[in-house]
VOGU-3710 file (C-alpha; in Angstrom, 3 decimals, decimal comma):
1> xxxxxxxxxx> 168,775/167,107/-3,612  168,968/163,000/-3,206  164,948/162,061/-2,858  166,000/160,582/0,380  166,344/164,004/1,897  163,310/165,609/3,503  164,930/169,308/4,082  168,091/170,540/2,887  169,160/173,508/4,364  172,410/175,608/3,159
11> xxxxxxxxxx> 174,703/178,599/4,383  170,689/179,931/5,336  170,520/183,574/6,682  167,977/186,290/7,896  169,029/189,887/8,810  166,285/192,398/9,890  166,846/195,894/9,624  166,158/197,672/12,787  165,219/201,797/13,004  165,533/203,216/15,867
21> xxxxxxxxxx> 162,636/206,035/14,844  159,887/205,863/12,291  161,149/208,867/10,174  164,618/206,471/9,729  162,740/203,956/7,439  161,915/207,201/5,209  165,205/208,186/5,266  166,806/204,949/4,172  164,512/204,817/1,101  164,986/208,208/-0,156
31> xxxxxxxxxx> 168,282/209,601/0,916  170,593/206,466/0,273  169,321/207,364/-4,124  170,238/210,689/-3,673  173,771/210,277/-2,412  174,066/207,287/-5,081  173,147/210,309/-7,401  176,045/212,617/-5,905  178,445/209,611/-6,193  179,001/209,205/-2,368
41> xxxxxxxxxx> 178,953/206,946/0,011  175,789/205,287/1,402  174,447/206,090/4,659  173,001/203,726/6,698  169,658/204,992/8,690  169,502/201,731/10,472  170,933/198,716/12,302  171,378/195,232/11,123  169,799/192,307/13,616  170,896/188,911/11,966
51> xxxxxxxxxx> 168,522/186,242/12,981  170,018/183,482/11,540  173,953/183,400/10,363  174,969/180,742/8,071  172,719/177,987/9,208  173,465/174,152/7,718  171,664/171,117/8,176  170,363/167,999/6,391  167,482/166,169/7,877  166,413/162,649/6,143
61> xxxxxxxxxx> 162,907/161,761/5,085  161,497/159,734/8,708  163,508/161,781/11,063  162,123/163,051/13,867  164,120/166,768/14,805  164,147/168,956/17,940  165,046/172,226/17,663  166,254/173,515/21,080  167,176/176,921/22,130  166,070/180,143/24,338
71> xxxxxxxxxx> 163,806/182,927/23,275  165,686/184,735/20,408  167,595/182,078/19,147  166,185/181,843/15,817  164,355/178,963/16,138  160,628/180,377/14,941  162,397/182,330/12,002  164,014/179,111/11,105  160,382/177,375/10,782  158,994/180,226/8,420
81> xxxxxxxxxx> 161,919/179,770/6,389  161,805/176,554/5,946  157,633/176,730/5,517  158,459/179,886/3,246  156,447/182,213/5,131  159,599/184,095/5,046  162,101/184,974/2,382  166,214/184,060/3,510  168,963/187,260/3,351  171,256/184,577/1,834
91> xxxxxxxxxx> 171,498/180,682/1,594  168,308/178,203/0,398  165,985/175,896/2,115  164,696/172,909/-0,186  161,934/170,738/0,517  160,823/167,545/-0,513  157,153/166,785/0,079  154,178/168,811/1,325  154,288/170,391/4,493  151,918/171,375/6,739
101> xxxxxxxxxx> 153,014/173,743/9,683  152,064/174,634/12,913  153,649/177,576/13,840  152,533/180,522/16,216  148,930/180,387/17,682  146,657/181,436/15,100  149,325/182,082/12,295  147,277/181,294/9,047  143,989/182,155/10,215  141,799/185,293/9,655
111> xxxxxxxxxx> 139,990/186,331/12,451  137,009/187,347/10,890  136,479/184,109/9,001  134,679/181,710/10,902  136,224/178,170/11,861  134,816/176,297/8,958  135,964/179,152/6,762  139,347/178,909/7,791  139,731/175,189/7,775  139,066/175,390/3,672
121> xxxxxxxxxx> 141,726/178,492/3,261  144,237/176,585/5,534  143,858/173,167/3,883  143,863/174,795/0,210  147,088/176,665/1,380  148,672/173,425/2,031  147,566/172,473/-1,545  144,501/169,968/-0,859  141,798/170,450/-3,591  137,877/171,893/-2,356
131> xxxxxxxxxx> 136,702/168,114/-2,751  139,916/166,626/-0,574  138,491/169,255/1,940  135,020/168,210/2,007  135,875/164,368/2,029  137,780/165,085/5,078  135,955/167,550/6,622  133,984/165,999/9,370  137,207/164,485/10,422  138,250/167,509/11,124
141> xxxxxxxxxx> 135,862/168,588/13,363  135,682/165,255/14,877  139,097/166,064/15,928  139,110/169,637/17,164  136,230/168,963/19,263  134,854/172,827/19,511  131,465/171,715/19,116  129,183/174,469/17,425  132,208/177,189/17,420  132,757/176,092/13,985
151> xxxxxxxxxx> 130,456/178,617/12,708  131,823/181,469/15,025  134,295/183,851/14,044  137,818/182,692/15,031  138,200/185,637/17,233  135,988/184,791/19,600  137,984/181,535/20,206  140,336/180,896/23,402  143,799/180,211/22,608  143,177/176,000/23,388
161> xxxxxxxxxx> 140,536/176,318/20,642  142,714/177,705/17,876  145,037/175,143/18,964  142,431/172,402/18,435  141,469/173,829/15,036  144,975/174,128/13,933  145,895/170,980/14,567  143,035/168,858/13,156  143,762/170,535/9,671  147,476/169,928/9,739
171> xxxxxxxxxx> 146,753/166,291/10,898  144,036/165,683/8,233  145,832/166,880/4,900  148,315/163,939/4,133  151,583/166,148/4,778  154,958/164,362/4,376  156,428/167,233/6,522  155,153/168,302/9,756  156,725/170,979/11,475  155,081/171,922/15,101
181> xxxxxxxxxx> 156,093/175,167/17,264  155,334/176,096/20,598  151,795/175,865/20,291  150,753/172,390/21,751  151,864/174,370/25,057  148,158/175,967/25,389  145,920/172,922/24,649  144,643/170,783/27,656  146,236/167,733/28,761  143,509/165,487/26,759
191> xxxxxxxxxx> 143,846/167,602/23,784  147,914/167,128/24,166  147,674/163,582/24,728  145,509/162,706/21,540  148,112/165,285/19,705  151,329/163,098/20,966  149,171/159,821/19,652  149,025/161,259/16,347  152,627/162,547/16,289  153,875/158,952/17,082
201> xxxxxxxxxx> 151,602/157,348/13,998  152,295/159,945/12,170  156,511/159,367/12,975  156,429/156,288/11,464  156,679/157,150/8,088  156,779/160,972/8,225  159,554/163,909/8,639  158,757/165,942/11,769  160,387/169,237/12,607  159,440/170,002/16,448
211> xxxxxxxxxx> 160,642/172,754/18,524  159,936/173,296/22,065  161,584/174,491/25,109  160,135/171,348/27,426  163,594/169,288/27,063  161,770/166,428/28,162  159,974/165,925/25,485  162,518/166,660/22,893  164,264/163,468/24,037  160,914/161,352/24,004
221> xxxxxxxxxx> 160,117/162,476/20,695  163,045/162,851/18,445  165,991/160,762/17,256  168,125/164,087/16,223  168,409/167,358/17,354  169,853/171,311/16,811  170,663/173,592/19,258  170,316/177,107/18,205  172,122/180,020/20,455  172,004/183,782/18,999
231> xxxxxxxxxx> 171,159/182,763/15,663  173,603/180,649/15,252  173,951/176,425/15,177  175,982/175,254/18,349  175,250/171,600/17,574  173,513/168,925/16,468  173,274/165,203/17,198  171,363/163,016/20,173  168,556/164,889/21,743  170,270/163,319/25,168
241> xxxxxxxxxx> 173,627/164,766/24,476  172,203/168,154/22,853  169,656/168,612/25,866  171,840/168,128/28,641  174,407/170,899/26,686  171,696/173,603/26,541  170,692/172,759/30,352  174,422/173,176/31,189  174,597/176,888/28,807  170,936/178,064/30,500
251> xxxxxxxxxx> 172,456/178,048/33,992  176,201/178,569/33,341  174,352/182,342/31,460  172,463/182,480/34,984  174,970/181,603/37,354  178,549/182,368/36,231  181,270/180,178/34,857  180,997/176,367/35,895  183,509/175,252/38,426  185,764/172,353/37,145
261> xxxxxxxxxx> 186,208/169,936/40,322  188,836/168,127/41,386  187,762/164,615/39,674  190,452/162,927/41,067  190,072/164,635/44,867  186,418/163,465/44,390  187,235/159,819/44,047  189,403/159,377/46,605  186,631/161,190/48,861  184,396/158,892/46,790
271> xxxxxxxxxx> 186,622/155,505/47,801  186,979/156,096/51,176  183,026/156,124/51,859  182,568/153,032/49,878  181,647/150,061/52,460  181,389/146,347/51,518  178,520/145,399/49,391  175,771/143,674/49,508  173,854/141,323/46,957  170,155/141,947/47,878
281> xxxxxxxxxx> 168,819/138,902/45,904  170,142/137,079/48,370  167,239/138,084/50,814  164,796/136,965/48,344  163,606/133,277/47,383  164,371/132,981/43,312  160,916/132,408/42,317  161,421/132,704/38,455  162,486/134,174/35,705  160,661/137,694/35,688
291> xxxxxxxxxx> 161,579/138,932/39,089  163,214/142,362/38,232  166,641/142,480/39,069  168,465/145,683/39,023  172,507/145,959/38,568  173,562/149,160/40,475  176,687/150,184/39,141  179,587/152,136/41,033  179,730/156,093/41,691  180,903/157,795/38,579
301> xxxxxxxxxx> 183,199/159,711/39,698  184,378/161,008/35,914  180,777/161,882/34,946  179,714/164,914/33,146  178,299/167,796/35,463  178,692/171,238/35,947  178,011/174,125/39,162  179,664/177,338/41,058  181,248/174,755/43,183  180,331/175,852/46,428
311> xxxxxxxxxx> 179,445/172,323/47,401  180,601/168,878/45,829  179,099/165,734/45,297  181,296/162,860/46,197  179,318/160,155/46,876  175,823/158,420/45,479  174,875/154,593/46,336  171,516/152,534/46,819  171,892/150,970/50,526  169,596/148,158/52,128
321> xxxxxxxxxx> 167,654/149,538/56,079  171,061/148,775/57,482  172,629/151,505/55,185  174,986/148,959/53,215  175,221/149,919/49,609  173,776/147,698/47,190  175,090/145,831/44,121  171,507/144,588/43,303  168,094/146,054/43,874  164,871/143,863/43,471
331> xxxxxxxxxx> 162,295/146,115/41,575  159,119/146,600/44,344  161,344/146,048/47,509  161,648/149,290/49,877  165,817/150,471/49,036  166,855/154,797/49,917  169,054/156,740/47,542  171,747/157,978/49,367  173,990/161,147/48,444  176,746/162,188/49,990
341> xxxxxxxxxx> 178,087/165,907/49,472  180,932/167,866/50,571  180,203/171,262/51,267  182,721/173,899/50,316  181,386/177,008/50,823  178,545/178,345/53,400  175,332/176,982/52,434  172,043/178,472/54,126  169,339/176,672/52,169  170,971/173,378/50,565
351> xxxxxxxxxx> 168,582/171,714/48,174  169,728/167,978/47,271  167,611/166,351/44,734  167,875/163,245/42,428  166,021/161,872/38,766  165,761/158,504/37,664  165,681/158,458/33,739  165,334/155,690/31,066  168,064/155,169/28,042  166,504/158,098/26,261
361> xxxxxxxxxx> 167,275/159,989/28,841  163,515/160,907/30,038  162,976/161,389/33,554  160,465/158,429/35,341  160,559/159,240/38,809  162,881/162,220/41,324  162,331/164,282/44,428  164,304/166,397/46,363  164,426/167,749/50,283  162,957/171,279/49,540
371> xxxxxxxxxx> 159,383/170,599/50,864  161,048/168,721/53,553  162,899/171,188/54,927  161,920/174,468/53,843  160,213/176,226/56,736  163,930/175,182/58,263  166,510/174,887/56,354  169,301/173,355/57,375  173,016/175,807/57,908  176,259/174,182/56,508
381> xxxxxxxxxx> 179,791/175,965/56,859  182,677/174,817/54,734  184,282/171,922/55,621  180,905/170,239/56,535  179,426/166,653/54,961  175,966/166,541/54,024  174,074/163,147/53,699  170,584/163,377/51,530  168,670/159,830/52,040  165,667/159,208/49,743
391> xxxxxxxxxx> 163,681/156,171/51,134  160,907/154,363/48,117  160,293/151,304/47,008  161,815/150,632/43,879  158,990/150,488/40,784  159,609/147,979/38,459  161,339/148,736/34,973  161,435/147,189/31,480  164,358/145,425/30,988  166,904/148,430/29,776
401> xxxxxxxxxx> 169,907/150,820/31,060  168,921/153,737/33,293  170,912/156,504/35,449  170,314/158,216/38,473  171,110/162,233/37,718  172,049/164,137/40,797  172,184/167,789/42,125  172,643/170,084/45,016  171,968/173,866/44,927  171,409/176,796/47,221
411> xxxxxxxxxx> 167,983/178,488/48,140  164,449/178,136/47,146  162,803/175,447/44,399  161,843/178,817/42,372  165,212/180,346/43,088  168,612/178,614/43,658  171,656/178,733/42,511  173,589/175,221/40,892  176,448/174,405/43,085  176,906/170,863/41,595
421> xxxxxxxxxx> 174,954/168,835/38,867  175,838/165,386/37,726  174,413/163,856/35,316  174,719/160,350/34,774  176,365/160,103/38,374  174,907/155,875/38,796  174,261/153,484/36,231  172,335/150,944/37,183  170,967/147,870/34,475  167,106/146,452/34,632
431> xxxxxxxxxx> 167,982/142,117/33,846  164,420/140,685/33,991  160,904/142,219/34,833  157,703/141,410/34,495  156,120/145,378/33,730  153,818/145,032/31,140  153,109/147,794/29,848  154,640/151,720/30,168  157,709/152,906/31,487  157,743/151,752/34,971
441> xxxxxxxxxx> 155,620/149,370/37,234  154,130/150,372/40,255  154,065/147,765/42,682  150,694/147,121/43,625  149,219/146,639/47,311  146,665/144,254/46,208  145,184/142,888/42,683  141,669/141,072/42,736  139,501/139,339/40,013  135,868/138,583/41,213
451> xxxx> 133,318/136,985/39,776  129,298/137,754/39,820  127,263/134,427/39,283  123,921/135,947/37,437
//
């Protein structure tokens, strides 16, 4: 394996054998010898459950991998292969470096040991030495933060705690591999946040392996990603494209097939609504260089989306108060969202919403008309045109590319069904700004600096 590979994976597999009653696992290890004996056939007591089929990947020392997938995918068995907490049916898994794994909550730990206990058998697993532990130690605990539970038995911690404890050993052992589950999912949101801080150092010259189901922050963290459907590998490549195709799969399994639309129908629907623009920056006095001026692109017509169909979008624009679609926006001037849909089939709870997301493909800002109008919903027959307006003023953003992702469904925010989802419907492109720091400015009513003569 080239030393500038972190994980090499090959033709990897893991078949379980499942028994349908207890007395079937006897059977299979006794009568299967006796027939062998006879010189006939074998008889199988139980039923094969593959896992993982034939599984291939490479990742490079510094990558940062999601793994993406629904429950039974394969995704945790793939982890404890790769850690070697498992043993493969067929194929290897090689590994350069030491790893250090977070896997399910409280994997690793014995319950009766207390926290301090467990923090030396965990660390010595990974392969530091007793006097590594020691020296590191009360950096440890400085990061798990469970006060005087460190000398209580770990099964009289909550599941946040274990978390904490779990983490600050995996963060303090000088892995070159880190490979996180689920688990963050438990801990508080400070816990998380100082978690995500050390992930990003810890990125910067270390191989991560993360899996989660929050798609979100698959495409903040990573720069590659798998997609893993019924043990087997249905892709791999950008976190953006390979998110947006397991969204598509999750609601195309819950809905039905997705309807293909008319692209050319739609932008003929799409042309006829266009009106003259307007260049906003023309209502504004030029008063340097780091005003934030936005470029709002044209309606995509051809963009990727998916739906049942029973309602269309044909139409998405910024417009000015006077309803006028914009070419240009001015970041922290009041502008509405408008989308336009044509509704195909009876509708009796239409949900329109919208998302505004970065290059990465991470959503900053959306809203939809559910809490508007749920304690009356509006009725729409076929044939119908409904007009969603979202009225804001427009944050400021770094100087970048960003899209505007669109949808309309049917029924409740818990419980709707897709009719049509676009996602990358607008393109618009941030020239100038003057945000200084995160991923959007909020305009701000009023800034003051005062000073106290002593």
């Amino acid at each position: 394996m080239s030393s500038e590979i972190a994980i090499s994976v090959n033709n990897l597999s893991k078949c379980y054998n499942i028994y349908n009653k207890p007395h079937d696992r006897l059977k299979q290890s006794i009568y299967p010898r006796l027939l062998r004996l006879l010189n006939r056939p074998d008889r199988k007591f139980y039923r094969e459950f593959w896992a993982l089929k034939d599984i291939n990947f490479e990742i490079k020392k510094g990558q940062t991998v999601g793994i993406v997938g629904r429950n039974g995918s394969g995704k945790s068995t793939l982890l404890q292969l790769i850690c070697g907490t498992l043993n493969p049916t067929s194929g290897t898994v090689q590994t350069n470096g030491r790893i250090a794994a977070l896997l399910e909550l409280g994997s690793g730990f014995n319950p009766e040991f207390t926290g301090r206990e467990n923090v030396y058998m965990n660390a010595a697993i990974i392969g530091l030495s007793r006097t590594e532990i020691e020296e590191r130690f009360a950096d440890i605990i400085a990061f798990a933060d469970i006060g005087e539970f460190i000398e209580q038995p770990v099964k009289t911690y909550s599941s946040g705690m274990l978390v904490r404890l779990a983490f600050a050993v995996i963060a303090h052992v000088s892995a070159d591999i880190l490979i996180v589950d689920e688990a963050l999912a438990v801990g508080d949101a400070f816990f998380t946040q100082k978690c995500m801080r050390f992930l990003r150092e810890f990125m910067k010259s270390g191989t991560v392996l993360f899996v989660s189901h929050d798609t979100a922050s698959v495409k903040n963290l990573c720069n590659y990603a798998i997609w893993l459907e019924n043990g087997e590998m249905i892709q791999t490549g950008s976190p953006k494209d390979i998110c947006e195709g397991y969204l598509q799969k999750f609601y195309e399994s819950q809905q039905g097939a997705v309807h293909k639309k008319n692209t050319a129908q739609l932008s003929k629907k799409s042309d006829s609504r266009q009106l003259e623009w307007k260049d906003q920056r023309l209502e504004f006095i030029n008063a340097g260089n780091l005003r934030n001026d936005l470029e709002i692109f044209k309606f995509n017509t051809e963009a990727g989306s998916f739906g049942k169909g029973g309602a269309s979008i044909v139409g998405v624009s910024f417009v000015n108060a006077d309803g006028k679609p914009l070419s240009w926006v001015v970041g922290g001037e009041d502008v509405a969202l408008r989308i336009q849909v044509q509704v195909n089939e009876m509708l009796d709870s239409p949900i329109v919403g919208f998302s505004i997301k970065d290059r990465l493909g991470q959503v900053l800002f959306g809203d939809n008309t559910y809490l508007t109008y749920f304690d009356a919903p509006l009725l729409c027959n076929p044939g119908d045109e409904l007009q969603a307006e979202f009225s804001f003023s427009m944050p400021r953003l770094p100087v970048g590319n960003y899209t505007v992702e669109v949808a309309i469904a049917n029924g409740t925010q818990q419980d709707h069904i897709q009719h049509h989802w676009i996602r990358d419907a607008l393109f618009f492109k941030s020239e100038s700004t003057s945000v200084a720091a995160g991923l959007v400015g909020i305009p701000m009513r009023t800034v003051q600096l005062t000073v106290s003569n002593s």
